[in-house]
Backbone as CSV, one residue per row, in Angstrom:
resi,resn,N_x,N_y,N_z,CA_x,CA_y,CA_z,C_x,C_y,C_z
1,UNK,-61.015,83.027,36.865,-60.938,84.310,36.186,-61.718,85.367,36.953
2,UNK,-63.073,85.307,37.866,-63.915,86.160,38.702,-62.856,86.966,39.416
3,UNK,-62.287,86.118,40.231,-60.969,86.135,41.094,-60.095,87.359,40.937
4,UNK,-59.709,87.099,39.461,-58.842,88.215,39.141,-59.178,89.030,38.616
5,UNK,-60.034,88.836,37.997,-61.280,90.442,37.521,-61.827,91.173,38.575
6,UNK,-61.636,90.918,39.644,-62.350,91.494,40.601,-61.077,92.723,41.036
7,UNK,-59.961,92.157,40.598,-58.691,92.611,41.408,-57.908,93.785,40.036
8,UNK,-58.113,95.101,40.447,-58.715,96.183,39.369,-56.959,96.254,38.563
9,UNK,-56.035,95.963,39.072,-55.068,95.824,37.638,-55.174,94.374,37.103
10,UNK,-56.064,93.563,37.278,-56.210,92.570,36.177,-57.141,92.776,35.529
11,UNK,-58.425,94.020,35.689,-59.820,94.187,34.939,-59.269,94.337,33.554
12,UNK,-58.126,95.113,33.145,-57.887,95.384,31.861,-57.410,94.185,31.125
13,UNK,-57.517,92.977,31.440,-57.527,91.815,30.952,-58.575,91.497,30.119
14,UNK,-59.475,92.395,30.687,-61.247,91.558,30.348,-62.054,92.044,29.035
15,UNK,-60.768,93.112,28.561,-61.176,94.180,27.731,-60.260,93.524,26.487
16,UNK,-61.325,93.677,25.321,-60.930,92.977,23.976,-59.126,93.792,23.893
17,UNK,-58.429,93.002,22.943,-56.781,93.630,22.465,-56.981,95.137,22.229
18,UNK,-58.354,94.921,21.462,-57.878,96.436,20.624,-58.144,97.778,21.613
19,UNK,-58.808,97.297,22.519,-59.421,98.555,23.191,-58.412,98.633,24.393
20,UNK,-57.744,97.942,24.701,-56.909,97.867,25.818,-55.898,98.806,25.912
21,UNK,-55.288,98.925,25.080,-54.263,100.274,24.840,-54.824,101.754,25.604
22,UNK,-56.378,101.981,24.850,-57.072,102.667,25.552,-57.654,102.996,27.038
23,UNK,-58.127,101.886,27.888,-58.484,101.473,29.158,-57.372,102.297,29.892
24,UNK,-58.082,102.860,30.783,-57.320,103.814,32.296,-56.275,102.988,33.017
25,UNK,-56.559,101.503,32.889,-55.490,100.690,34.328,-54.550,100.131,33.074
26,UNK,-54.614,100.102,31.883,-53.899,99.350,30.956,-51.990,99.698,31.190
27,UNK,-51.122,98.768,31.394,-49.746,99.068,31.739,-49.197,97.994,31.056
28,UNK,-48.081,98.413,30.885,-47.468,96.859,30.274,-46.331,96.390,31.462
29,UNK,-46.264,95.037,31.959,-45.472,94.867,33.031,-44.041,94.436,32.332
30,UNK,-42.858,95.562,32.938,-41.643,95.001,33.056,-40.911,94.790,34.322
31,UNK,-40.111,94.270,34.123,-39.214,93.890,35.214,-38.670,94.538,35.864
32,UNK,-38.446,95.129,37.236,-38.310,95.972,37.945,-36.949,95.619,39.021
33,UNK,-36.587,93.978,38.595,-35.165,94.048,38.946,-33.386,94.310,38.371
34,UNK,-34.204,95.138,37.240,-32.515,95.451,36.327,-32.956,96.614,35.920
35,UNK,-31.644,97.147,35.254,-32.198,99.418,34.632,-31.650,98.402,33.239
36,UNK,-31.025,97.511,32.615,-30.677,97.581,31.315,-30.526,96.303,30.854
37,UNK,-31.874,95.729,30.371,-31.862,94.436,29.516,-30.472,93.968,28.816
38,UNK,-30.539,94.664,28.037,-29.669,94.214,26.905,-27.980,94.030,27.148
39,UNK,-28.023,94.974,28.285,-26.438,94.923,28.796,-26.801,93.295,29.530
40,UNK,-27.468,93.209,29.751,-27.935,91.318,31.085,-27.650,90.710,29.984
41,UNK,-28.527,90.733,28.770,-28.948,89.878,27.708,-27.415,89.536,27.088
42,UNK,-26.622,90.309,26.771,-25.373,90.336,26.398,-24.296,89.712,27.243
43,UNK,-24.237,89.736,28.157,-23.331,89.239,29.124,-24.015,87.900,30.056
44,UNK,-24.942,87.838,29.439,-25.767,86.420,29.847,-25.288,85.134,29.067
45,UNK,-24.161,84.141,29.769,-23.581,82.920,28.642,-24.628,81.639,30.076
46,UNK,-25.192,80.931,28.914,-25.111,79.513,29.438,-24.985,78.399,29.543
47,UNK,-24.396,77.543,30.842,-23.994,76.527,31.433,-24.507,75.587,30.593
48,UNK,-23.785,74.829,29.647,-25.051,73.601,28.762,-23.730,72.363,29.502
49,UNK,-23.989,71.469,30.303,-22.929,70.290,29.987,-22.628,69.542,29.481
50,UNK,-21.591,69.032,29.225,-21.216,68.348,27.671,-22.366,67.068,27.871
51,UNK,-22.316,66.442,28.701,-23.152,65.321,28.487,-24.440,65.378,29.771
52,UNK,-25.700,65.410,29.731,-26.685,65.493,30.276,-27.958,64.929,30.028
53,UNK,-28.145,63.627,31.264,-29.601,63.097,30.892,-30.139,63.627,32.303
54,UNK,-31.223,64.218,31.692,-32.185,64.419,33.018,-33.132,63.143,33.518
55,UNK,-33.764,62.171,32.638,-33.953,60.980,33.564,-33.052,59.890,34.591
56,UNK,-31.751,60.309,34.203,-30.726,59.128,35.135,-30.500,60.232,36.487
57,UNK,-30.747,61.955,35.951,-29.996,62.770,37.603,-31.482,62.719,38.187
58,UNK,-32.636,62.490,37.739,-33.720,62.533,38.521,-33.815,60.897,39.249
59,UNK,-33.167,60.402,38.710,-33.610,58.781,39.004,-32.746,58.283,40.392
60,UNK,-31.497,59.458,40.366,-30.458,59.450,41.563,-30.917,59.301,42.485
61,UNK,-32.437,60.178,42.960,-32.877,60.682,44.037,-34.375,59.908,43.859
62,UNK,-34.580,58.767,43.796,-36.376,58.526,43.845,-36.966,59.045,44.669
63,UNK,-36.541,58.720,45.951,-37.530,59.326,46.801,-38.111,61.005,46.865
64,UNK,-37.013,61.730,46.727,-37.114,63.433,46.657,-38.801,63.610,46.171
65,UNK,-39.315,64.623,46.027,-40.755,65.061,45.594,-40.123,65.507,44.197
66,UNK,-40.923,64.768,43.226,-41.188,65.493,41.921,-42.284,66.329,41.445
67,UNK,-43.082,65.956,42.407,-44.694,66.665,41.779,-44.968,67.042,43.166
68,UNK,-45.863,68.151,43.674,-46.530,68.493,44.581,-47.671,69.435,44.192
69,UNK,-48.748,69.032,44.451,-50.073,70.004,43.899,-50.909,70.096,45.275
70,UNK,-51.671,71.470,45.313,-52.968,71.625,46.228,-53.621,72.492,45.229
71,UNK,-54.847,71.820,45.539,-56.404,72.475,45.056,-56.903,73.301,45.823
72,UNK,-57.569,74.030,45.365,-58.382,75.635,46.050,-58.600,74.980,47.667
73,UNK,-59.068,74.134,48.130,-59.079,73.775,49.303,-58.094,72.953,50.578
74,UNK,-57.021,73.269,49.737,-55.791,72.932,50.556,-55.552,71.250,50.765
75,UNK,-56.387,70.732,49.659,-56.082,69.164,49.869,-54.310,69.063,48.673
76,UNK,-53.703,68.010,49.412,-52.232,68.045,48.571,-51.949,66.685,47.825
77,UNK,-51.445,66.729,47.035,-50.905,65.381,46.036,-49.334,65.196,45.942
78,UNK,-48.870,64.516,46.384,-47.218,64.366,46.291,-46.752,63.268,45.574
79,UNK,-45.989,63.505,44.678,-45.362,62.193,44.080,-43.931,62.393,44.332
80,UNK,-43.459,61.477,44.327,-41.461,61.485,45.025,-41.517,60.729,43.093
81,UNK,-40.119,60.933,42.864,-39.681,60.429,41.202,-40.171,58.852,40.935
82,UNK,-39.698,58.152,41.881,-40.413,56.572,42.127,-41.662,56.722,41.564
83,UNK,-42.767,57.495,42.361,-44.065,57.338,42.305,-44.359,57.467,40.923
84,UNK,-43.919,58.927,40.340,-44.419,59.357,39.504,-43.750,58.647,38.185
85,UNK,-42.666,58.034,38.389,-42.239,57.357,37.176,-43.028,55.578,36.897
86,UNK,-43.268,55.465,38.392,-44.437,53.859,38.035,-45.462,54.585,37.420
87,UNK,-46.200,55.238,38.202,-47.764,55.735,37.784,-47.751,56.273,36.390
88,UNK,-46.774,56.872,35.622,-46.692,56.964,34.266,-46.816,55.842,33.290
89,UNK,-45.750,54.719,33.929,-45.326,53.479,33.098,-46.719,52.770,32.928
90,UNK,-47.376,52.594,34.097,-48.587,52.091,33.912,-49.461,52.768,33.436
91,UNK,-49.534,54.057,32.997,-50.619,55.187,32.262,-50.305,54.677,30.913
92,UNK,-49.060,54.580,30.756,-48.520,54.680,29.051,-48.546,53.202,28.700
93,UNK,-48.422,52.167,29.561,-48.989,50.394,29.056,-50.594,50.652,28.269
94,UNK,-50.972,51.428,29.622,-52.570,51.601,29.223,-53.025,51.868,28.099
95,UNK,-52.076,53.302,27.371,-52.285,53.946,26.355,-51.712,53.138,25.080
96,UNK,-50.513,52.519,25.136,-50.385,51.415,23.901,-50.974,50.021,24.247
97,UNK,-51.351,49.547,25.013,-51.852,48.514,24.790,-53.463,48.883,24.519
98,UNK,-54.373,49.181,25.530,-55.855,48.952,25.550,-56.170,49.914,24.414
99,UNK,-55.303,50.968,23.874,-55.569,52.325,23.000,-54.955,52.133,22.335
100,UNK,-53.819,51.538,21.947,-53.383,51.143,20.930,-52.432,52.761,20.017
101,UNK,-51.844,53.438,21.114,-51.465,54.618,21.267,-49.640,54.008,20.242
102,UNK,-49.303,55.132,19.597,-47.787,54.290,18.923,-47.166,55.604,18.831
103,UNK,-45.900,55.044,18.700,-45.185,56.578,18.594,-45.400,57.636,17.337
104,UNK,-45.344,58.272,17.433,-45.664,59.557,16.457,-47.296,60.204,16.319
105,UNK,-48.211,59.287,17.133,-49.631,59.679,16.824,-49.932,60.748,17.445
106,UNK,-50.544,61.647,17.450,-50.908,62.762,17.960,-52.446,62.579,18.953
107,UNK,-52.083,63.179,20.246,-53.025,63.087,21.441,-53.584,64.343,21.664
108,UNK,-54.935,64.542,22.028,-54.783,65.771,22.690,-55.815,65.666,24.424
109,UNK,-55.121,66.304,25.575,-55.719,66.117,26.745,-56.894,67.152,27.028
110,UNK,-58.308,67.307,27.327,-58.826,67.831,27.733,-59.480,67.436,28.935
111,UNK,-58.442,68.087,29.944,-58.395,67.896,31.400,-58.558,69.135,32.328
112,UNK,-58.970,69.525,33.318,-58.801,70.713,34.423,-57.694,70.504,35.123
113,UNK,-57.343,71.441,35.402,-55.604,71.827,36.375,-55.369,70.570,37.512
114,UNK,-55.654,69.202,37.007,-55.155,68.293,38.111,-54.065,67.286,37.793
115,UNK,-53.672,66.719,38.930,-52.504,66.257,38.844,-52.601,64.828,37.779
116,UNK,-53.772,64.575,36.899,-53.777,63.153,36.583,-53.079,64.121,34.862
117,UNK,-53.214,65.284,34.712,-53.118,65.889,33.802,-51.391,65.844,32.959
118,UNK,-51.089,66.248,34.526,-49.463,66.076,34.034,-48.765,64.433,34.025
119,UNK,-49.674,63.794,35.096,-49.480,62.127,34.533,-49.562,61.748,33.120
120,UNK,-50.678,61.913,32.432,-50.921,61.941,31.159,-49.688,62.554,30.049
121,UNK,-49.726,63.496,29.942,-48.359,64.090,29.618,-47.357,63.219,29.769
122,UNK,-46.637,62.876,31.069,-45.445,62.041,31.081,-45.785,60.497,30.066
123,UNK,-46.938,60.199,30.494,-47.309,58.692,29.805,-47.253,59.061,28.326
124,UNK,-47.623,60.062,27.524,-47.453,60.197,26.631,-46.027,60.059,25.974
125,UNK,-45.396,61.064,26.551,-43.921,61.052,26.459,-43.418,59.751,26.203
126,UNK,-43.588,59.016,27.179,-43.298,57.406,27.320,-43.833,56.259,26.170
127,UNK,-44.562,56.542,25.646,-45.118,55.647,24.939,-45.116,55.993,23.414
C-alpha cells in the first residue's frame, strides 16, 4: 500500500469514503475504450456451450502452465495442470483425513499473496 500512496492518483485512496468526493486528485475511473456502454451492453450476447466441463478441457493439456507466480523479488513458481492437480489431491487427503474437513463445512484461509494460498482453495474445492 506505501507503494501506491506514494503514487499521487492513488493518494485519494487513503482518504476516508466520505471525504473523498471532496479531495483535489479524487476521479472516478471509466473506460476509455468505448463512447457508449449501453449500446456494447446491449449488443453484447454470450457464447455459453451446450455442454462444458472445465476440468476434462484443462486435463487435455497437463503439461501447459496453470499457475505461474513471482514475488517482489523475481523468484517464480510454475505449476503445469498435472502439478497443480496432484499437489491439491494431496492438500485435500490432508484436509479430510488428518482434519477431518467434510463437505459443506466452512474454512476460512488466512494466508499472504502466495502460491500455497490458491493450492488451498483448489484442495478445498476438492474435498
Amino acid at each position: 500500500m506505501k507503494i501506491l500512496l506514494c503514487a499521487k492518483y492513488f493518494q485519494c485512496l487513503a482518504i476516508p469514503g466520505s471525504m473523498r468526493a471532496l479531495h483535489k486528485d479524487y476521479r472516478t475511473v471509466t473506460p476509455q475504450n468505448f463512447s457508449n456502454y449501453e449500446s456494447m451492453k446491449q449488443d453484447f450476447k454470450l457464447e455459453i456451450p451446450e455442454y462444458f466441463n472445465f476440468a476434462k478441457d484443462a486435463g487435455k493439456r497437463p503439461s501447459n502452465p496453470a499457475f505461474w507466480w513471482i514475488n517482489g523479488n523475481g523468484e517464480e513458481v510454475r505449476w503445469s495442470f498435472e502439478e497443480l492437480g496432484s499437489l491439491s489431491r494431496k492438500f485435500a487427503n490432508i484436509l479430510r483425513e488428518a482434519c477431518g474437513l467434510q463437505r459443506g463445512d466452512r474454512v476460512i484461509l488466512l494466508l499472504p499473496r502466495i502460491p500455497e494460498w490458491w493450492l488451498a482453495n483448489i484442495a478445498c474445492l476438492r474435498t
